[in-house]
N, C-alpha and C positions, 0 to 999 in steps of 0.2 A: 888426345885428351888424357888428360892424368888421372885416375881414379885410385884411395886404396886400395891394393889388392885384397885385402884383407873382406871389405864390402863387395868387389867384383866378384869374388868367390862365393857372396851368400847368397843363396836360391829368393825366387821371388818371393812373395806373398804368395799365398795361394788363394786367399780371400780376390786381391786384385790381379792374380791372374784368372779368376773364374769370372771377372766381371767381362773380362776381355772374350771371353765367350759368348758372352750376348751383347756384346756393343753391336749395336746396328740392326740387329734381329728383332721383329715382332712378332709378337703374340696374338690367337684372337680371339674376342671375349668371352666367346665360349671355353676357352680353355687355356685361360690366363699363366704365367709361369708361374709354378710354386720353387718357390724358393728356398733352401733349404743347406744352405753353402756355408749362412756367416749363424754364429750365437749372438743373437742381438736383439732385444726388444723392438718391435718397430711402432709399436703402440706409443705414444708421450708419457708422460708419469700423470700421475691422478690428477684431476681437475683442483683439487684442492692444493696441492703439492704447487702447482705453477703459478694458482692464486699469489700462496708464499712466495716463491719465486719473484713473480712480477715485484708484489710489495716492499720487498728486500732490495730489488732494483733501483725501487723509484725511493725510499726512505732509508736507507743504510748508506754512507758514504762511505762507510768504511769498504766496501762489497766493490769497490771500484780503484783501491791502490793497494799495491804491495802489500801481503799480510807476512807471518812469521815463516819464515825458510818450512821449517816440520810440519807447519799448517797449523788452522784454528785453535788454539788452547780448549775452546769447549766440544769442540768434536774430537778432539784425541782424548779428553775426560769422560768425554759419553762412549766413544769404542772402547776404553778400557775396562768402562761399568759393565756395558753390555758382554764384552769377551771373559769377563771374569767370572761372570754369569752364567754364561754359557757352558763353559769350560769347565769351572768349578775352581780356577786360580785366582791369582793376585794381581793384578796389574795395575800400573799406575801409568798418568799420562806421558813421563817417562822412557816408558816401551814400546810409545804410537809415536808415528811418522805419517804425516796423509801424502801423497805424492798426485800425481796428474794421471791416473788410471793406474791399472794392477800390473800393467805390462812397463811403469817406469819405477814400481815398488821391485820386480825382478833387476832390471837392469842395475838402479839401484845399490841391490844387495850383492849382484856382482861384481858389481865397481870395487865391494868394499873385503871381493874374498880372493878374486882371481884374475890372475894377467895372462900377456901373450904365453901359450905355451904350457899351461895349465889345464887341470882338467875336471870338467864336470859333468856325471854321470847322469843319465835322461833315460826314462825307461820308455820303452817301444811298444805302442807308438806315440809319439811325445806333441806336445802342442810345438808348433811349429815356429810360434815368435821368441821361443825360450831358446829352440836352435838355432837361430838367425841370431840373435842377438851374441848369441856363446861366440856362432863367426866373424860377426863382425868385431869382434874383440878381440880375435885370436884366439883364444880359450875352446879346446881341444871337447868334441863330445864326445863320451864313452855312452854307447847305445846298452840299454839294459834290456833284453826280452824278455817279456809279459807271458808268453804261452797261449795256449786257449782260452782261457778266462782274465787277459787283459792284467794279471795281478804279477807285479814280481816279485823275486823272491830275495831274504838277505842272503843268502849263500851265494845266489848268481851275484851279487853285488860286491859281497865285500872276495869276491871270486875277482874282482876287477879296482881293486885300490890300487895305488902305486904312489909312489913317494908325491908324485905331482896331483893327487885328486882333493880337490879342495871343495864340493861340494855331493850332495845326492839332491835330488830334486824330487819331488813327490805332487802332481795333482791330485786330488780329491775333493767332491765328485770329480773324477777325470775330464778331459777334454785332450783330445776328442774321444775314448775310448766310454766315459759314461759311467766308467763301476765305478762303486765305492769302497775305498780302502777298508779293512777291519780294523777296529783298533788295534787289537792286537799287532799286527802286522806294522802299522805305524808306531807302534811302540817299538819292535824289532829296527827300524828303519833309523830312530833314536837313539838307542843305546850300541848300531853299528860306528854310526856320526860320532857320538860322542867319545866313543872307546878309542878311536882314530882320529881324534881332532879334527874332525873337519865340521862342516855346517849341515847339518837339513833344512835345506828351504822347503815350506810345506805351501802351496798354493792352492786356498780354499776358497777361491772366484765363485766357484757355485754354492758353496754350504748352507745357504738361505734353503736350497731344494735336495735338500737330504732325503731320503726317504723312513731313517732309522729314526727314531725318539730319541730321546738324550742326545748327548754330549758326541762327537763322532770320533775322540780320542779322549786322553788323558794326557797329554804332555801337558799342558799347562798349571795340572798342580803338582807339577814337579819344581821344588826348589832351585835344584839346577837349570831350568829349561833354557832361559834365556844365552845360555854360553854355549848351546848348540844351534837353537830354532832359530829359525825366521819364518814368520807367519807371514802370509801375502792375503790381502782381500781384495776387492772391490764393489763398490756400489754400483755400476754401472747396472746388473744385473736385477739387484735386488729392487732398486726404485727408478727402471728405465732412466738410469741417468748417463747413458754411453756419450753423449754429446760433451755431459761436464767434465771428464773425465777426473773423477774421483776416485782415488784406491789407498789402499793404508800396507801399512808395513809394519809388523809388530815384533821387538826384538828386544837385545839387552841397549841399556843406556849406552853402553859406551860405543857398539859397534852404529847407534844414531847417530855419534858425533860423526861418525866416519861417512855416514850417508848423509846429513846437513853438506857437506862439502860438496856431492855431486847433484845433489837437489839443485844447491845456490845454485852453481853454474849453468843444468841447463833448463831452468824453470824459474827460479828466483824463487816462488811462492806456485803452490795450488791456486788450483781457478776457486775465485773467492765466492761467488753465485755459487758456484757448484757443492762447494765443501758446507755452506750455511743449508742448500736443500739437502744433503745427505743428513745433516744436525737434525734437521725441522722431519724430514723420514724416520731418522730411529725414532726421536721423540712422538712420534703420531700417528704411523703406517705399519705399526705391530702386528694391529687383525687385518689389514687389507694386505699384506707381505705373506703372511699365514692362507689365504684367501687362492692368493697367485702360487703359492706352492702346491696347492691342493690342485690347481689345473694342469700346471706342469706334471706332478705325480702322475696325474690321470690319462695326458697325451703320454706319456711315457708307455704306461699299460695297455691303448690303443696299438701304439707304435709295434711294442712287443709283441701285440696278436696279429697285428698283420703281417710281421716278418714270417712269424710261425707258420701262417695261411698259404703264405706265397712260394710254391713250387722250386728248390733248389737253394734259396735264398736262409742264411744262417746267421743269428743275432749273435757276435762275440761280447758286446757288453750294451747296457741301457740304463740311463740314469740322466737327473737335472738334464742340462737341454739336447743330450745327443745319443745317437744311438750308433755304432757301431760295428760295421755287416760284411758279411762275407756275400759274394754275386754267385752267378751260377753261369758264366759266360767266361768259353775260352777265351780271353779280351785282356787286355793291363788296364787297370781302373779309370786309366785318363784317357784314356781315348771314349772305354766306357760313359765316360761322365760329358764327354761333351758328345757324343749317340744321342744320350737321353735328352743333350736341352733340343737337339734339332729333332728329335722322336718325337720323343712325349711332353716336353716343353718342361723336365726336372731341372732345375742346377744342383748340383752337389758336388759336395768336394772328392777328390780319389784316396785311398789310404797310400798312394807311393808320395803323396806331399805332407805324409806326418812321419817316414821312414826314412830311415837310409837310403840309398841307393840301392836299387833291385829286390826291396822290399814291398809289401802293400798292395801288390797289383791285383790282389786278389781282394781288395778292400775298400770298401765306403765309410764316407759319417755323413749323417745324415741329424743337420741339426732342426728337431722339429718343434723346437720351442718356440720357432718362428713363425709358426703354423697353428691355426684352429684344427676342430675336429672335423671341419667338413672338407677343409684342404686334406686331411692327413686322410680321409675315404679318401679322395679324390687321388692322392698319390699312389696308395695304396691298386688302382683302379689304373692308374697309366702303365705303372711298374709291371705289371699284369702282363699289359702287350708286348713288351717288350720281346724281341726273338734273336735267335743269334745271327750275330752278320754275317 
């Protein structure tokens, strides 16, 4: 059978390789699995949110054919009010692209910066669909390390340009590592990109669960911004809408024309349901989005005191939905992580599936956004028993 090589070579999921860990396996009710593997709301979006939904189903025709390649006109007008807001820049609807989650707003913008054999820089440890996707494109990853505090640095960076490097890539809040950038340092991240021609894709999936006030950078009231940035969102997070999959893309106009081309092709248009409940969200889930940040915060601060409790066990970073740990077992993480579902009935992901090769083994994420607080005792309370094999 003929396969790209280019796709043969890219590692699996690590999401659906971890579900492959519990196929077949039960649980018993006393001590159900906690889950803790994928970032994903498992809750539905608010009662009232689906009411709209339904409504818009059954009375919008329009919600059921082909809409505009870039997506809704008034939801790329409402994220550019909202982001200019936020920000403290200008944007018009112009600079917005909705795409079919935040993971086809990447792909996307890679289509429109880099080819086989090209290179784009991912700091360590990096979300894992960003590096599959660079694979299966050919597009060369250059690993940046983070250090002990998960942050890197622009010296290590522009320590690694080279005539082929056509992007830097940046999460904030991170995934899987959980810190949040400082601005400052995002503004270093900026004016490395820009001096060197190349792009900063900045991927702000979480920034709904920030935990700083204000603005969590300034590039946006920069005049220039647009001839370096690309903004990456998604709503999936913000108003449980993983199923719609809804995400935006915020850039200059012209580098849009260039991603309308790989939209059309493999999507035609955004899911039209989807893109009208992220509209009817911003417009009306303000305090109740405020509301769900304030619990996220809070599992967060739980999370972090239990690390601290727990004998051996070391928090590298904690923020929006994930926390990020070092173990206390001579063990490589993966073998680790499938111990604990048949132990103590945990799944979690290992840190050698968001690294390089022969990295991570000494590393967890643990996403616990997934989780109440009586799960997150309850983990807290397995992790415990744990002993060495």
């Amino acid at each position: 059978m003929i396969v790209n090589p280019a796709l043969a070579r890219t590692r699996p999921s690590p999401v659906v390789e971890a579900k492959r860990w519990i196929a077949g396996k039960t649980f018993s009710p006393e001590a159900p699995l906690i889950n803790v593997s994928q970032a994903a709301p498992l809750d539905p979006p608010p009662i009232e949110m689906r009411q709209a939904i339904a409504n818009l189903a059954l009375n919008l025709p329009g919600a059921h054919v082909y809409g505009p390649v870039r997506g809704l006109p008034e939801l790329r007008v409402e994220v550019a009010r909202q982001f200019s807001q936020a920000y403290g820049g200008t944007l018009s609807s112009d600079n917005v692209a909705i795409t079919q989650g935040c993971n086809q707003a990447f792909c996307a913008a890679l289509a429109t910066l880099a080819g086989a054999g090209d290179e784009v820089i991912l700091p360590t440890p990096w979300y894992f669909n960003h590096q599959m996707w660079l694979d299966m494109a050919g597009v060369i990853t250059v690993p940046l390390p983070t250090g002990d505090e998960l942050l890197p640095t622009v010296a290590e960076a522009e320590a690694r340009l080279t005539a082929r490097t056509r992007a830097i890539v940046l999460v904030t809040p991170n995934n899987p590592g959980g810190v949040e950038y400082p601005a400052d340092l995002v503004m270093g991240f900026f004016r490395l990109a820009r001096d060197n021609g190349i792009a900063l894709i900045l991927d702000e999936t979480y920034r709904d669960f920030h935990s700083r006030a204000g603005r969590p950078h300034d590039l946006l009231t920069r005049a220039d911004w647009d001839s370096t940035v690309i903004q990456l969102y998604s709503f999936s997070k913000a108003y449980r809408l993983t199923g719609h999959r809804v995400g935006a893309l915020i850039t200059a106009p012209e580098r849009l024309r260039a991603v309308e081309k790989f939209l059309d092709t493999v999507a035609i248009c955004p899911n039209q349901l989807g893109q009208q409940a992220a509209l009817w969200g911003m417009r009306n889930l303000g305090d109740w989005l405020a509301g769900e940040r304030d619990e996220i915060l809070a599992r967060r601060v739980a999370v972090e005191e239990g690390f601290a409790k727990l004998p051996g066990w070391r928090t590298l970073g904690a923020g929006a939905y994930f926390a990020y740990v070092e173990h206390p077992f001579d063990e490589a993480s993966e073998a680790l992580c499938k111990r604990m579902v048949d132990e103590i009935g945990v799944l979690a992901l290992p840190g050698s599936m968001f690294n390089p090769d022969g990295m991570g083994d000494t590393q967890l994420r643990i996403a616990f956004a997934n989780i109440g607080m009586r799960q997150i005792d309850s983990l807290f309370a397995r992790l415990a028993t744990l002993r060495t094999p």
